[in-house]
C-alpha positions as CSV (number, residue, x, y, z in Angstrom):
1,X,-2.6,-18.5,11.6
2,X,-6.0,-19.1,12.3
3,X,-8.7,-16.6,9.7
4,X,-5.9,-14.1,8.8
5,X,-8.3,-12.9,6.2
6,X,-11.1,-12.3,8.8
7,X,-9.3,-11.0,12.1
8,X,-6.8,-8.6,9.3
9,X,-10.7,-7.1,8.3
10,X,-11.7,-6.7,11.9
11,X,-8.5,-4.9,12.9
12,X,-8.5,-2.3,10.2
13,X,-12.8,-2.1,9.7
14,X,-13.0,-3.4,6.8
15,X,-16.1,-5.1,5.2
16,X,-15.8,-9.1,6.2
17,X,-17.3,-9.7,2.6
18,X,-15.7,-7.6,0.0
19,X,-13.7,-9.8,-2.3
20,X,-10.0,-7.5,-3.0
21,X,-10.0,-6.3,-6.5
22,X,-7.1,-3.7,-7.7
23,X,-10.1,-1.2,-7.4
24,X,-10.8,-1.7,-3.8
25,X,-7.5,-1.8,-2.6
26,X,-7.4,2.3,-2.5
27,X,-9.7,2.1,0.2
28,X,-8.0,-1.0,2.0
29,X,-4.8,0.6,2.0
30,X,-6.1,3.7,3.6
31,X,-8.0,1.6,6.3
32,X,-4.4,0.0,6.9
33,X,-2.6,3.4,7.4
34,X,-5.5,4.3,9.7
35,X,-5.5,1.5,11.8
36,X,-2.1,0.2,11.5
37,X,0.5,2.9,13.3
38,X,3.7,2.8,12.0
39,X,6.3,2.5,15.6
40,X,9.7,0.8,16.8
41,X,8.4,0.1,20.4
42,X,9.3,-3.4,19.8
43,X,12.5,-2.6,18.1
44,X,13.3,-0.9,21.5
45,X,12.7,-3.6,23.5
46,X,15.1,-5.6,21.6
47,X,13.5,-8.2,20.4
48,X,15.0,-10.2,18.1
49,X,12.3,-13.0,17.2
50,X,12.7,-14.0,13.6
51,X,9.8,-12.8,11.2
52,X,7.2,-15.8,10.5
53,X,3.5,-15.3,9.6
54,X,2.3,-16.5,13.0
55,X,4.6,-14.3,14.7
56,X,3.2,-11.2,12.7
57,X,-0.2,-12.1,13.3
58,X,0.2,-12.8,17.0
59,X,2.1,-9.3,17.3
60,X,-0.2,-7.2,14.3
61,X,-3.8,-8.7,14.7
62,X,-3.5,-10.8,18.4
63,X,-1.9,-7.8,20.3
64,X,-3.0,-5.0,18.4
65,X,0.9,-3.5,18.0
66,X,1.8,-1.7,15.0
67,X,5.3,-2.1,13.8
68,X,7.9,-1.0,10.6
69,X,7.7,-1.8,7.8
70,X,9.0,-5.5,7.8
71,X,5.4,-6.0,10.0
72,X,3.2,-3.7,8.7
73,X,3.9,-4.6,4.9
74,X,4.8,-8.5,6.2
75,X,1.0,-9.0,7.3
76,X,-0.5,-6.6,4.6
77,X,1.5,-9.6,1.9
78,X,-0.3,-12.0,3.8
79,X,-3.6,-10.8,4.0
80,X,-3.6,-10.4,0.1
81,X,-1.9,-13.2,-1.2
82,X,-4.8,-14.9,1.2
83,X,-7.3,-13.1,-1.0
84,X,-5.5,-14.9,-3.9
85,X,-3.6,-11.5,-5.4
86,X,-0.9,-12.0,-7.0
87,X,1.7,-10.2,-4.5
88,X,5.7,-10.2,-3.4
89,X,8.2,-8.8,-1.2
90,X,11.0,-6.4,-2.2
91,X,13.8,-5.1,-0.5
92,X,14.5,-1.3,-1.0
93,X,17.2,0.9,0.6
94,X,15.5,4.6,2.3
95,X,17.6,7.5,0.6
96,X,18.2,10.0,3.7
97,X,18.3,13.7,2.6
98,X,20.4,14.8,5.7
99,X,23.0,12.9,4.3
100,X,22.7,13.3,0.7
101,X,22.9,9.6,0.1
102,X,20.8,6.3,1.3
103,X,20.8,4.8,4.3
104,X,24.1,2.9,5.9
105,X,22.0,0.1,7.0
106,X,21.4,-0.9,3.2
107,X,18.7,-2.6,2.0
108,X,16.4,-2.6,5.0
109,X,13.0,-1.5,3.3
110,X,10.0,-4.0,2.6
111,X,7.8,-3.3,0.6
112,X,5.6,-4.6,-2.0
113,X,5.0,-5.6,-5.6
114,X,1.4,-6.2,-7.0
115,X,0.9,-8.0,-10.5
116,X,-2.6,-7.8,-11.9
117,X,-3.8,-8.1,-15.3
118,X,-0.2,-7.5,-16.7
119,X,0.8,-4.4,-14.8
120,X,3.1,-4.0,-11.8
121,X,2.2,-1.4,-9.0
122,X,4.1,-1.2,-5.8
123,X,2.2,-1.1,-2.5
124,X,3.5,0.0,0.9
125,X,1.9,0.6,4.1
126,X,5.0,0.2,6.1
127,X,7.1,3.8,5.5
128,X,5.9,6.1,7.7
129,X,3.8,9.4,7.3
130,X,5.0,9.2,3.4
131,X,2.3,6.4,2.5
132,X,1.2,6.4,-0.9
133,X,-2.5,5.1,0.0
134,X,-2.8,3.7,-3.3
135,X,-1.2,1.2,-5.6
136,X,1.4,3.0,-7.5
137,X,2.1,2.3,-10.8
138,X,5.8,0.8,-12.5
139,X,5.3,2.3,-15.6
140,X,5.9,5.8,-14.0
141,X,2.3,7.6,-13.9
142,X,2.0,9.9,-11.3
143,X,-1.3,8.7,-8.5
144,X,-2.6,11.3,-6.2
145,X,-4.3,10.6,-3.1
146,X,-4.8,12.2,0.2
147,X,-1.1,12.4,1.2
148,X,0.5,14.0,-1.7
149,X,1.4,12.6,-5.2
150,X,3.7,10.0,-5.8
151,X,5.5,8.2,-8.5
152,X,7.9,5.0,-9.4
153,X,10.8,5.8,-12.0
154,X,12.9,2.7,-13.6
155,X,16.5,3.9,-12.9
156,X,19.2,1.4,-11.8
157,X,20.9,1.8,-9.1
158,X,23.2,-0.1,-6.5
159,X,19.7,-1.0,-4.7
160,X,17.8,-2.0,-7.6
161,X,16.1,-1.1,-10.7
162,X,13.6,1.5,-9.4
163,X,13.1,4.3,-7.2
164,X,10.2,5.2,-5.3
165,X,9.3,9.2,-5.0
166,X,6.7,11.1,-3.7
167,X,5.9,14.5,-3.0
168,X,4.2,15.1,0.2
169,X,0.8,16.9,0.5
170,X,1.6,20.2,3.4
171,X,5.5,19.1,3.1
172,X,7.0,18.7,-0.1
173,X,7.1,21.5,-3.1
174,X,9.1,19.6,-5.3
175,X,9.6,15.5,-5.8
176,X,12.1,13.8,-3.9
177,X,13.5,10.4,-3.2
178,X,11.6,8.2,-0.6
179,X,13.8,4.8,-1.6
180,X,15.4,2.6,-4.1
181,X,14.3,-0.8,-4.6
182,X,14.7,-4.0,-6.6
183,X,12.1,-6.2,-8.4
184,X,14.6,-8.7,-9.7
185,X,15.2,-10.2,-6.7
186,X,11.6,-11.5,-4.7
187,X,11.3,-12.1,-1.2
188,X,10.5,-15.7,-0.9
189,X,9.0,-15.8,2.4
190,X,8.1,-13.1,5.8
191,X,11.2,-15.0,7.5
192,X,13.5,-14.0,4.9
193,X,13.2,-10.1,6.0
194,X,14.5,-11.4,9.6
195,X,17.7,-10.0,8.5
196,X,16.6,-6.8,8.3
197,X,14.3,-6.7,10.8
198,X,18.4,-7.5,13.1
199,X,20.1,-4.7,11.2
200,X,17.5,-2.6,12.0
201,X,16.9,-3.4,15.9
202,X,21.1,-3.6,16.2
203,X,22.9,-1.4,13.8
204,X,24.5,2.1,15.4
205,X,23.0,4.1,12.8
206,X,19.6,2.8,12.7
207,X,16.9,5.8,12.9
208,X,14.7,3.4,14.5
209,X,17.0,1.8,18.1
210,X,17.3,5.0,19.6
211,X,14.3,6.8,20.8
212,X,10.2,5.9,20.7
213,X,8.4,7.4,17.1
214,X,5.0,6.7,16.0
215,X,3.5,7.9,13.3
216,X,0.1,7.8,11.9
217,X,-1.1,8.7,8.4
218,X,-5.0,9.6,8.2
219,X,-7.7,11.5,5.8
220,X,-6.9,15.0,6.6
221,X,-2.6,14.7,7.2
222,X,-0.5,13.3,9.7
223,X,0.9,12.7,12.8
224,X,3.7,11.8,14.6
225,X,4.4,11.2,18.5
226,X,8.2,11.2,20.5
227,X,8.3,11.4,23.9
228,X,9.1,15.1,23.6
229,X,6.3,16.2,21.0
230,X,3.4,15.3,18.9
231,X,3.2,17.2,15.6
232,X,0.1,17.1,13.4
233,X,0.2,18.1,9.2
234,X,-3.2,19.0,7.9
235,X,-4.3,21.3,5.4
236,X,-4.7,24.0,8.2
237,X,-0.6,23.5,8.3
238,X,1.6,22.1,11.1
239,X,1.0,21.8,15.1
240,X,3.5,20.6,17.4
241,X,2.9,20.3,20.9
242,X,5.8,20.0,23.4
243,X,5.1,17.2,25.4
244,X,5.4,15.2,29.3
245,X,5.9,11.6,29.6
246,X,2.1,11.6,31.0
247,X,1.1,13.7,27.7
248,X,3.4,11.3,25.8
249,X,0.9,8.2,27.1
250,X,-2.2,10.2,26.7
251,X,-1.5,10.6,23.0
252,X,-0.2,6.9,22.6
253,X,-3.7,5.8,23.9
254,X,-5.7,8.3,21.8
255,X,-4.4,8.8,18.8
256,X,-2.3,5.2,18.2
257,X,-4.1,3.0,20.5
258,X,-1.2,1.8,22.3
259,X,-0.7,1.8,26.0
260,X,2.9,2.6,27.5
261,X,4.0,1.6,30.3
């Protein structure tokens, strides 16, 4: 990879110069989410390339793609252990409310864990339009920022010692379960989430190997695109438009900076 740390600033405008402190990375986080959309257009396509740091730079900073959450928090890992924080992978498993239980294709969550100054936070910019934008604690405070309030609660599990929960600004009236994770068993290295980056691209249930979704989280709410409609959560409450294919590529171009064919 050739200047990670400079080309990662350029892509999501952030200030070439800044050294990353836990009291900066609020806004860096929130620059990522902005820039960075969250989409399975690759996983679509089929590829199947294992996960390596010049692969996610190529497809993240090179191209300009978004991805899920093995890209999107894969580069993010990168970019600050590069800026010498003190940063590791984690698998989690999503908990699905439609079915009352988490996902069948396991453990296929990346996230983060930060260490700094003898606390743990967990940092994800890879899970859709439910994006803490902030570093969230392990010892179980509650952070707010502009997407709702979320939380990390030490309870075992068959996925791990913790669960992640959030409750969503203009969605959620009461907590609920975004995932389970584990922090006693590190991810050495990007390729090592290859695995689930091929249960995710092949499995029959995957949410994510079916139909196009891109999702944005910004300042003011959310949004996310399918072929068939783009609906938008702001404080004003929720618009969704019924869309064409050619409003389908309009919105792709405008609102996630990606160009379908």
């Amino acid at each position: 990879m050739k200047d990670l740390n400079r080309k990662f600033r350029e892509r999501i405008n952030f200030p070439i110069d800044n050294p990353i402190t836990l009291e900066n990375v609020d806004d860096l986080l929130e620059k990522t989410a902005s820039s960075l959309p969250f989409e399975n257009l690759c996983t679509l396509s089929g590829d199947l390339n294992n996960l390596s740091d010049s692969y996610l730079f190529e497809k993240v900073i090179e191209r300009g793609e978004g991805g899920l959450c093995y890209d999107l928090n894969g580069i993010l890992y990168l970019f600050l252990k590069e800026n010498g924080l003190d940063v590791q992978l984690v698998r989690g498993s999503v908990y699905i409310p439609d079915l009352k239980g988490f996902s069948p294709t396991g453990r296929t969550h990346a996230a983060i864990l930060l260490n700094d100054d003898g606390e743990r936070y967990l940092v994800d910019t890879g899970f859709g339009g439910n994006l803490p934008l902030r570093p969230v604690p392990m010892d179980g405070s509650v952070i707010h920022s502009p997407n709702g309030e979320f939380r990390v609660k030490k309870e075992d599990s068959e996925f791990g010692d913790y669960f992640f929960e959030m409750k969503l600004k203009y969605k959620d009236l009461d907590w609920r379960i975004g995932y389970a994770f584990d922090s006693r068993e590190p991810v050495e290295n990007v390729s090592d989430l290859s695995e689930m980056k091929n249960i995710i691209t092949e499995h029959p249930q995957s949410p994510f190997n079916k139909k196009p979704l891109l999702t944005r989280v910004t300042s003011d709410g959310s949004m996310v695109l399918t072929e068939t409609s783009f609906t938008h959560w702001t404080e004003d409450g929720v618009r969704k438009e019924e869309i064409n294919a050619d409003r389908y590529r309009e919105l792709a171009k405008e609102f996630y900076n990606i160009d379908i064919k």
